[in-house]
C-alpha positions as CSV (number, residue, x, y, z in Angstrom):
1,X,0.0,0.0,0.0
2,X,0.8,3.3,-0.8
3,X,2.5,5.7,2.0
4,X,0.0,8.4,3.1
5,X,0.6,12.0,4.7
6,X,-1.1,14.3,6.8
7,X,-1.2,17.9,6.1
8,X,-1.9,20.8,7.4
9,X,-4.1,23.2,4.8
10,X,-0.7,25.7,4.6
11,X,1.3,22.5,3.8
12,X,-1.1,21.5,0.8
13,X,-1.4,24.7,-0.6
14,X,2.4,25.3,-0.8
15,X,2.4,21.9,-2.3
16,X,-0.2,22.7,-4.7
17,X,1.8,25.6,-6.1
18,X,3.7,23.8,-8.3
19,X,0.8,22.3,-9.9
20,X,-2.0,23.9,-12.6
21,X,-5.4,22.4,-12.5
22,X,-8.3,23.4,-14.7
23,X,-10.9,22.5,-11.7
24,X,-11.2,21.8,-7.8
25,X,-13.7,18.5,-7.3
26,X,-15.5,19.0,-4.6
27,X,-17.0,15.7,-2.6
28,X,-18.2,14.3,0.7
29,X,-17.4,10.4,1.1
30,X,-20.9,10.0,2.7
31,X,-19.2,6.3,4.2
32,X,-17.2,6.7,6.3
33,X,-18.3,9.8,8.2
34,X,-18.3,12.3,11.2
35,X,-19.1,9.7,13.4
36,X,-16.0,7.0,12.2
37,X,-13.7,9.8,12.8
38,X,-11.2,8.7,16.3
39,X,-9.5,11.9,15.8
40,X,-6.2,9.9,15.2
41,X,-7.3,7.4,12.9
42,X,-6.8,9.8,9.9
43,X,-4.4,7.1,7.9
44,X,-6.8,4.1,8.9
45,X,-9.5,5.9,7.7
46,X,-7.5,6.7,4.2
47,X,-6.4,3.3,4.1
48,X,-10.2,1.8,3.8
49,X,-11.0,3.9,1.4
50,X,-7.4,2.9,-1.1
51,X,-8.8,-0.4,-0.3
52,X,-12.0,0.2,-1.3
53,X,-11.4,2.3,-4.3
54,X,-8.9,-0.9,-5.6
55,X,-10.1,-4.3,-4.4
56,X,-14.0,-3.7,-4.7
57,X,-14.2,-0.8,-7.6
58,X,-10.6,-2.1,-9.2
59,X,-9.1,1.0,-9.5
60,X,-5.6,1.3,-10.1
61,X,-5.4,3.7,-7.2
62,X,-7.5,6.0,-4.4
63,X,-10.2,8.0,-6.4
64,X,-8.9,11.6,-5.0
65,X,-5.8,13.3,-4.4
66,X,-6.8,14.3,-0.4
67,X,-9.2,13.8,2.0
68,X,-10.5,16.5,4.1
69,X,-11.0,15.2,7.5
70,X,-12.9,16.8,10.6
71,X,-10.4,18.0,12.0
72,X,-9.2,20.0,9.1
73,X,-6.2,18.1,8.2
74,X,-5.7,16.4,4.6
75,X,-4.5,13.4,4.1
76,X,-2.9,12.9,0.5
77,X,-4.4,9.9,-2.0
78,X,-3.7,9.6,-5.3
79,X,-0.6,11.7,-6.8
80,X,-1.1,14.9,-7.4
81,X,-0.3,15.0,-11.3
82,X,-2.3,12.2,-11.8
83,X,-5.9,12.0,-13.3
84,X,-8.2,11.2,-10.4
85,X,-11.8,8.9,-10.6
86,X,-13.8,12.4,-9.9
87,X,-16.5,13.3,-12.2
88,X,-16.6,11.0,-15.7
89,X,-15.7,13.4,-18.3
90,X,-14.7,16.0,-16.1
91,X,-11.5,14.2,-14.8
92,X,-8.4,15.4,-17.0
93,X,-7.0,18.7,-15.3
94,X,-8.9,18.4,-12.1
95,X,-7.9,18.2,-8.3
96,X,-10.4,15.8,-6.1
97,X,-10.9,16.4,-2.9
98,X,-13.1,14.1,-0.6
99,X,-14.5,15.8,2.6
100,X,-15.3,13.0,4.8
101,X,-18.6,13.1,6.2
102,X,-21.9,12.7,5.1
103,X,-23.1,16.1,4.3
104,X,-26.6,15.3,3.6
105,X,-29.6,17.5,5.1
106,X,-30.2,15.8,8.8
107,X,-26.6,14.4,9.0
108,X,-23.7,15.6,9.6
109,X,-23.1,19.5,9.5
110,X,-19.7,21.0,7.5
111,X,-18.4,23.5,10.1
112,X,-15.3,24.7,12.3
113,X,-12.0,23.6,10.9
114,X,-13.1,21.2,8.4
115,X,-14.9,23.8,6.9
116,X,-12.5,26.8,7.1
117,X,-9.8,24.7,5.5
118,X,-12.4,23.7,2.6
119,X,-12.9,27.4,2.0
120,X,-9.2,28.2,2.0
121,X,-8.6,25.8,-0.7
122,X,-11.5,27.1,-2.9
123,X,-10.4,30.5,-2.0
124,X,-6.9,29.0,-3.2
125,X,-8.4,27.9,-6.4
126,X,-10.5,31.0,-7.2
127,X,-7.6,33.4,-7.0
128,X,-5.6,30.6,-9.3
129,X,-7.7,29.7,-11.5
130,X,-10.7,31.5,-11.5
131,X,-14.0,31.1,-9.0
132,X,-15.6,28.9,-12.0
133,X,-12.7,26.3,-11.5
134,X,-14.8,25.2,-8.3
135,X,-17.2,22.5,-9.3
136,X,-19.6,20.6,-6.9
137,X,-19.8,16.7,-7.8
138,X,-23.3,17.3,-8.5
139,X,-22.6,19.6,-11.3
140,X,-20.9,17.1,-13.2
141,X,-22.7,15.8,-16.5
142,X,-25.6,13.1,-16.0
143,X,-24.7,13.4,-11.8
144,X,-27.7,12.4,-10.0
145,X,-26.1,11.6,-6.7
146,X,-26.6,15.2,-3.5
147,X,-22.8,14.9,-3.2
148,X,-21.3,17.0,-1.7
149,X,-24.4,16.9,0.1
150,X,-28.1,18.5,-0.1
151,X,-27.2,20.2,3.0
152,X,-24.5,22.7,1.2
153,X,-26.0,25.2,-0.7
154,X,-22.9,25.8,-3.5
155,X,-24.2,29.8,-3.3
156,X,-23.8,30.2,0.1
157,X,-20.4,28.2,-0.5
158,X,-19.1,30.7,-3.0
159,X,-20.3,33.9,-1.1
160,X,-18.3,32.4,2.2
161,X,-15.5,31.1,-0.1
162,X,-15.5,35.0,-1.7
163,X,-14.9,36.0,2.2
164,X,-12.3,34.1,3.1
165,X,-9.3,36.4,3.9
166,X,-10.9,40.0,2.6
167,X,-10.6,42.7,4.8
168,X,-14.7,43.7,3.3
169,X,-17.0,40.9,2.6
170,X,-18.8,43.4,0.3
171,X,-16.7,44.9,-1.1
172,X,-14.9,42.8,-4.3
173,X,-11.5,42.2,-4.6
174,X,-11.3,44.2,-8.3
175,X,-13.2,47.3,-7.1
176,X,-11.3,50.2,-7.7
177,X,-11.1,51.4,-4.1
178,X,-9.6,48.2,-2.6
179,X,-5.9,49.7,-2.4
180,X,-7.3,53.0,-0.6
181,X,-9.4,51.1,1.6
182,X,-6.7,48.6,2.6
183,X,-4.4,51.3,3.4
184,X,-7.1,53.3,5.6
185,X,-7.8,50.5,7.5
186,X,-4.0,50.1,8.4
187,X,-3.9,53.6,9.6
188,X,-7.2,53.2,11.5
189,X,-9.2,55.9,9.6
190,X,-11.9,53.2,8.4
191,X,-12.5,50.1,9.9
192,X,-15.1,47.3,9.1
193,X,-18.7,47.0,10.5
194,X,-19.0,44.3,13.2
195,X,-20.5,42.0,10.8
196,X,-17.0,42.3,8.4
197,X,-18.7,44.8,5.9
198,X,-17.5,48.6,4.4
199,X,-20.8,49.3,2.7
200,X,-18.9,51.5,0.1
201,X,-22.1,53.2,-1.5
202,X,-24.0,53.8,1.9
203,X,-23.5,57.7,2.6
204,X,-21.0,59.1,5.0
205,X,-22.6,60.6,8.1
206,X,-21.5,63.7,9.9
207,X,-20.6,61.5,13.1
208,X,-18.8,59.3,11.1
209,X,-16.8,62.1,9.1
210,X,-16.2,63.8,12.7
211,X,-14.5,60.1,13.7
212,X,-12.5,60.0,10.9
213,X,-11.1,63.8,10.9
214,X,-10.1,62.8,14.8
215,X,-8.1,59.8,14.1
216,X,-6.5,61.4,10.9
217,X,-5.5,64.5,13.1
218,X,-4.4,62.0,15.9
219,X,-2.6,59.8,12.8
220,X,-0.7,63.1,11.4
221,X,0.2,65.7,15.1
222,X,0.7,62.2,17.0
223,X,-1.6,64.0,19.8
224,X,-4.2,62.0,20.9
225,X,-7.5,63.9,21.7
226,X,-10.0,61.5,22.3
């Protein structure tokens, strides 16, 4: 049997840079899930489903390149610049990912760090290779299966994975401002609303302007006034 690794999400994605994909394949293994997870039997875990993948389906290998566990550690599969068993006639160019769980409506719930290291990869893969590179298994041509499961909406998927490391949740990373607003927020003339927003077209009030003339004189005499 092949060797397995564990990875941490910085680890992958510094791995991954040396690779081009065309698309991220998104999945949930459904069996095993949430529930078979020890919290150290990562490898055991991977090591059912090589067995699986090759002795009952007779695949020459693991389906996917990782598998996403609970915890939010990968653990790698099949080689990176090799072809994975993903989505038929999608395969060619693509990077499969398995989250393990069962992701279904009812089951098992994507959240904490299994979920902010699946949104750091797609973030990963939108800034790469564009946001359209991400591609649910149920997208795939003739897919009837929920995977990666009925209970994740792939909207509310993007608008999170959109999110993930922006100073502004609203505010996109091509608007024109960006630069300007990055920069006030360094020098604490602007900051974000408590729910992580800028609201660029919302009008300035006269309280707010006050705020920001104080910490810009504050920023520039080095006397602090308030």
């Amino acid at each position: 049997m092949k060797p397995f690794e564990i990875l941490t999400t910085a680890q992958l994605l510094k791995k991954l840079d040396s690779y081009k994909y065309k698309q991220l394949h998104v999945h949930h293994t459904w069996k095993p899930d949430h529930k078979n997870f020890t919290g150290k039997n990562h490898l055991a875990l991977q090591e059912g489903m090589y067995n699986y993948h090759t002795k009952t389906n007779g695949w020459g290998d693991i389906g996917q390149h990782v598998t996403l566990m609970p915890d939010g550690s990968w653990v790698t599969g099949r080689a990176f610049n090799s072809t994975p068993a993903s989505i038929k006639g999608w395969n060619t160019g693509a990077f499969a990912v398995e989250m393990l769980g069962n992701f279904d409506i009812g089951q098992d719930k994507l959240q904490g760090a299994q979920k902010e290291s699946i949104l750091e990869l797609a973030r990963y893969f939108s800034k790469r290779f564009g946001e359209k590179s991400i591609v649910f298994h149920r997208e795939g041509p003739n897919v009837a299966k929920t995977c990666p499961g009925s209970g994740i909406s792939k909207a509310d998927f993007i608008k999170e994975v959109r999110a993930v490391g922006k100073l502004y949740k609203d505010v996109a990373d091509d608007r024109w401002s960006i630069k300007h607003l990055e920069a006030a927020d360094k020098l604490n003339f602007v900051n974000p609303d408590a729910e992580g927003n800028f609201r660029p077209k919302d009008p300035l009030t006269r309280e707010e302007a006050a705020v920001i003339a104080v910490r810009i004189y504050e920023a520039t005499t080095g006397k602090k006034v308030v």
